[in-house]
NUVEXZA-643816 format. One record per residue (C-alpha): residue in one letter; chain; x, y negated, z; residue number from 1. Coordinates in pm, 1 decimal, padded with zeros to 6 digits. Example, Ala and Ser with C-alpha at 12.3 -4.5 7.8 and 13.67 -1.06 7.14 Angstrom:
# residues 2
  rest  kette        px        py        pz   nr
     A      A   01230.0   00450.0   00780.0    1
     S      A   01367.0   00106.0   00714.0    2
***
This chain:
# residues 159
  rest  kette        px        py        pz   nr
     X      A   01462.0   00254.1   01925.2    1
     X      A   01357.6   00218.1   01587.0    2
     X      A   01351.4   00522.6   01357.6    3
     X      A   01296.1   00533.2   00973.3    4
     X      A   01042.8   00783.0   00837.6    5
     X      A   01129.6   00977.1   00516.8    6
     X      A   00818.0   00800.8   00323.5    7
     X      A   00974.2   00489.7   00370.4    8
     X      A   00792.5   00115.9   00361.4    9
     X      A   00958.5  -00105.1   00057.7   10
     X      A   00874.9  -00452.9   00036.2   11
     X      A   00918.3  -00585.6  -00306.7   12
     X      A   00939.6  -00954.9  -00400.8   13
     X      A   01075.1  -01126.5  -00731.6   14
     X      A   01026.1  -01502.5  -00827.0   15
     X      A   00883.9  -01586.9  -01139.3   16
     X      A   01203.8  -01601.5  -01363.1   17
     X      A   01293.1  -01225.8  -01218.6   18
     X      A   00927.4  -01072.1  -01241.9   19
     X      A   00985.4  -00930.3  -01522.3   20
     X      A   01352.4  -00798.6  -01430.7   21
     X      A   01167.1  -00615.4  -01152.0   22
     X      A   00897.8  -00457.2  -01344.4   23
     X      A   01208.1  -00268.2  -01530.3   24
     X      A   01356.9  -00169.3  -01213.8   25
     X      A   01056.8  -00042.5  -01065.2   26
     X      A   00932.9   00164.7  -01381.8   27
     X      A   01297.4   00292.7  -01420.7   28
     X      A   01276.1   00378.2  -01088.6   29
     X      A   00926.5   00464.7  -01057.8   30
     X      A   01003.8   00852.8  -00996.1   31
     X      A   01227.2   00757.1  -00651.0   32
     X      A   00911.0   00525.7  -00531.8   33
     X      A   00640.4   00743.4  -00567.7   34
     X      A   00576.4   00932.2  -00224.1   35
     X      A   00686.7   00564.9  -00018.7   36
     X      A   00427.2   00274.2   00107.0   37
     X      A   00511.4  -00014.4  -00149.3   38
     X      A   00393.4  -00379.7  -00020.2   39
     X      A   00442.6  -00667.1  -00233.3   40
     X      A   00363.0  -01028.1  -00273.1   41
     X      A   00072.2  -01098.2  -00416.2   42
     X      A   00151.6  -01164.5  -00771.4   43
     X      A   00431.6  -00925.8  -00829.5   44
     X      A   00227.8  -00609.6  -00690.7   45
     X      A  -00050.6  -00699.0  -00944.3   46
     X      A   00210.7  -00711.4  -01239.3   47
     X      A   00388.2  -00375.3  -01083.7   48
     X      A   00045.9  -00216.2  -01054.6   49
     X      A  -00018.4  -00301.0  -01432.0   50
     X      A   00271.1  -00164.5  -01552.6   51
     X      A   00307.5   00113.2  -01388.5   52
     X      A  -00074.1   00190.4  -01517.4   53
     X      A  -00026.5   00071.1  -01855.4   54
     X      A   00296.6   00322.3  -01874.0   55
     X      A   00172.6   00659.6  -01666.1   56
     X      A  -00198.5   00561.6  -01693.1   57
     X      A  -00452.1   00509.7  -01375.2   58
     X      A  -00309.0   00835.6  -01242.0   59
     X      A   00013.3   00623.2  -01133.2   60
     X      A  -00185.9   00434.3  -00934.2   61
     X      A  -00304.6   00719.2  -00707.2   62
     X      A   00061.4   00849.4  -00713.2   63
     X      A   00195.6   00524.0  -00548.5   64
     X      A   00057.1   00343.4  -00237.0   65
     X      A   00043.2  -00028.6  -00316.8   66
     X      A  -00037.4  -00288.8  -00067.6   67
     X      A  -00021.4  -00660.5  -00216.5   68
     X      A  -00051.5  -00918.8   00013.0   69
     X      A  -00067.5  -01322.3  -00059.4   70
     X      A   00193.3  -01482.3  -00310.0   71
     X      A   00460.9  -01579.3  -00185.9   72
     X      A   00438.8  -01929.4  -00197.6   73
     X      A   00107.1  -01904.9  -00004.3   74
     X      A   00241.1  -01694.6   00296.4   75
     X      A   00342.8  -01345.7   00151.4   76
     X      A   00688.2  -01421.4   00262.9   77
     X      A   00586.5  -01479.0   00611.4   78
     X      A   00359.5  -01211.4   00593.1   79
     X      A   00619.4  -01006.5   00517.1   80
     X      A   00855.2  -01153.9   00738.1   81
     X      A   00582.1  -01076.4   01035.1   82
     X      A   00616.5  -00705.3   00912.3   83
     X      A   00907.1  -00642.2   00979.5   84
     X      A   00950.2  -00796.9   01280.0   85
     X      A   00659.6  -00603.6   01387.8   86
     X      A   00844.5  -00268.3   01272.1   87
     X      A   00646.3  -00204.6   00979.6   88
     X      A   00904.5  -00249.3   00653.9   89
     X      A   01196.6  -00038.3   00597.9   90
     X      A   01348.5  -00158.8   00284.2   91
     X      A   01326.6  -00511.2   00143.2   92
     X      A   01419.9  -00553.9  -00253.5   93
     X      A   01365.4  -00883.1  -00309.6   94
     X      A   01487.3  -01063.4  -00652.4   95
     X      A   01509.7  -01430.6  -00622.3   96
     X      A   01594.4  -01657.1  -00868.8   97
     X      A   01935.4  -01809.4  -00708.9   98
     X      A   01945.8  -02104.2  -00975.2   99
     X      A   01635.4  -02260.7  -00924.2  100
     X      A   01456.9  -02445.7  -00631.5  101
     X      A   01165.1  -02267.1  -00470.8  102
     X      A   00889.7  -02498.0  -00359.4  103
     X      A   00880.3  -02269.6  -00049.1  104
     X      A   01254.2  -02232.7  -00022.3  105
     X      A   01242.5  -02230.7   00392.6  106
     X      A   00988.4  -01908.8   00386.3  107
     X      A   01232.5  -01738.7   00182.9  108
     X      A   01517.7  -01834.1   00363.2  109
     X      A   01327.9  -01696.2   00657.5  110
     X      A   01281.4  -01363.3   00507.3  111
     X      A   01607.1  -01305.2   00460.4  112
     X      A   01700.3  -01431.4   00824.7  113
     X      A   01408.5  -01200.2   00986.8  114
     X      A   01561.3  -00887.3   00758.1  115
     X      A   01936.9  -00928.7   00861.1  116
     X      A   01824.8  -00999.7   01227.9  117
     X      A   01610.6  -00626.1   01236.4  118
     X      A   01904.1  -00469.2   01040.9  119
     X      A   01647.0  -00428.2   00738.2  120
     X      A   01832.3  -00300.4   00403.9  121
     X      A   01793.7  -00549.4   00182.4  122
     X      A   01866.5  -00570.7  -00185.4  123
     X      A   01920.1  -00927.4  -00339.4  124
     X      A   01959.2  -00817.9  -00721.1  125
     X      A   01906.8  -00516.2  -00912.1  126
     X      A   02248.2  -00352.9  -00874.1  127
     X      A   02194.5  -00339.2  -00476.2  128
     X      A   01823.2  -00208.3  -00539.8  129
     X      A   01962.7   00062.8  -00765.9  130
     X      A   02257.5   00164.1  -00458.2  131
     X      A   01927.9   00183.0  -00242.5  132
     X      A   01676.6   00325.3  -00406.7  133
     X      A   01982.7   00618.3  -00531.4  134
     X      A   02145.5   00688.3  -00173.2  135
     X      A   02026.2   01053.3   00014.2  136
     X      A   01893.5   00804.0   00290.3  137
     X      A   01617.3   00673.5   00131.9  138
     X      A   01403.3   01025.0   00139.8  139
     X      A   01544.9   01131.2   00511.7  140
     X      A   01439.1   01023.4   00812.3  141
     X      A   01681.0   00746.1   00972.0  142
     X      A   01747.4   00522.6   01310.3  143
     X      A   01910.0   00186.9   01226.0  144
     X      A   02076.0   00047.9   01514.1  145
     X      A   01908.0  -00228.2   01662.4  146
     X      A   02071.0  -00511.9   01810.9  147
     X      A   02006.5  -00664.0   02133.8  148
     X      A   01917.8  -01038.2   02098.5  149
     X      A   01823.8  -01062.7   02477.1  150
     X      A   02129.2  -01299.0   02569.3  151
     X      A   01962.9  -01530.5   02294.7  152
     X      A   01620.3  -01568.0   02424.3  153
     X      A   01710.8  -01561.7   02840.5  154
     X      A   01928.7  -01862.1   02789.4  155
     X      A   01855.8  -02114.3   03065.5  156
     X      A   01778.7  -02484.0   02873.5  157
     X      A   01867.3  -02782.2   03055.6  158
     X      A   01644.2  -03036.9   02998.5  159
***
């Protein structure tokens, strides 16, 4: 069984045309993120790193636990999507840009697969991050329930 810490592990992604959409969110809710493990593409943790220095100063930095791992377009997606598979992300906000092709459309599309499969909260836009990031959950420890795939994978194939 899975359980939730308090300090919970947020994943943040945005594509390019919502970057700066989530730099907002995240130094509006900077506050509710500090004490949590934040792990980002690679590209939108440098930009969330910079703001949130150039508004609280380097102090923010050591306030907030930021891991950035590769863009997304060069594997930060299935990085991430290994995560949680793996147990290690608790929260996904991801803001993708739902009017334009992504060159690396399937990884993202995978993402969001991996996260409904492992029950993963997942916000798609900024009013879903905001009902996350506010509810009494976030800062409390927490079991999701965890579904049992077994009848997928000990399917007999016929070949």
């Amino acid at each position: 069984m899975r359980k939730m810490l308090a300090k919970k592990r947020i994943a943040l992604v945005a594509h390019d045309n919502c970057k700066k959409d989530m730099i907002q969110w995240v130094e509006k809710n900077s506050e509710s993120l500090v004490g949590h493990d934040l792990i980002c593409t690679g590209t939108t943790g440098r930009m969330i790193e910079d703001a949130l220095r150039h508004k609280y100063g380097d102090e923010a930095i050591d306030k907030v636990s930021i891991s950035r791992l590769k863009s997304g377009p060069l594997g930060g997606d299935q990085q991430l999507g290994s995560m949680i598979a793996e147990g290690k992300i608790d929260v996904l906000i991801f803001f993708w840009d739902a009017m334009h092709a992504q060159p690396h459309d399937v990884d993202v599309k995978a993402l969001l697969r991996i996260a409904s499969v492992y029950n993963i909260p997942t916000a798609q836009n900024r009013s879903t991050a905001d009902f996350i990031v506010t509810s009494p959950i976030l800062s409390k420890e927490y079991t999701p329930k965890v579904y049992d795939y077994s009848s997928y994978i000990s399917r007999k194939i016929d070949l």
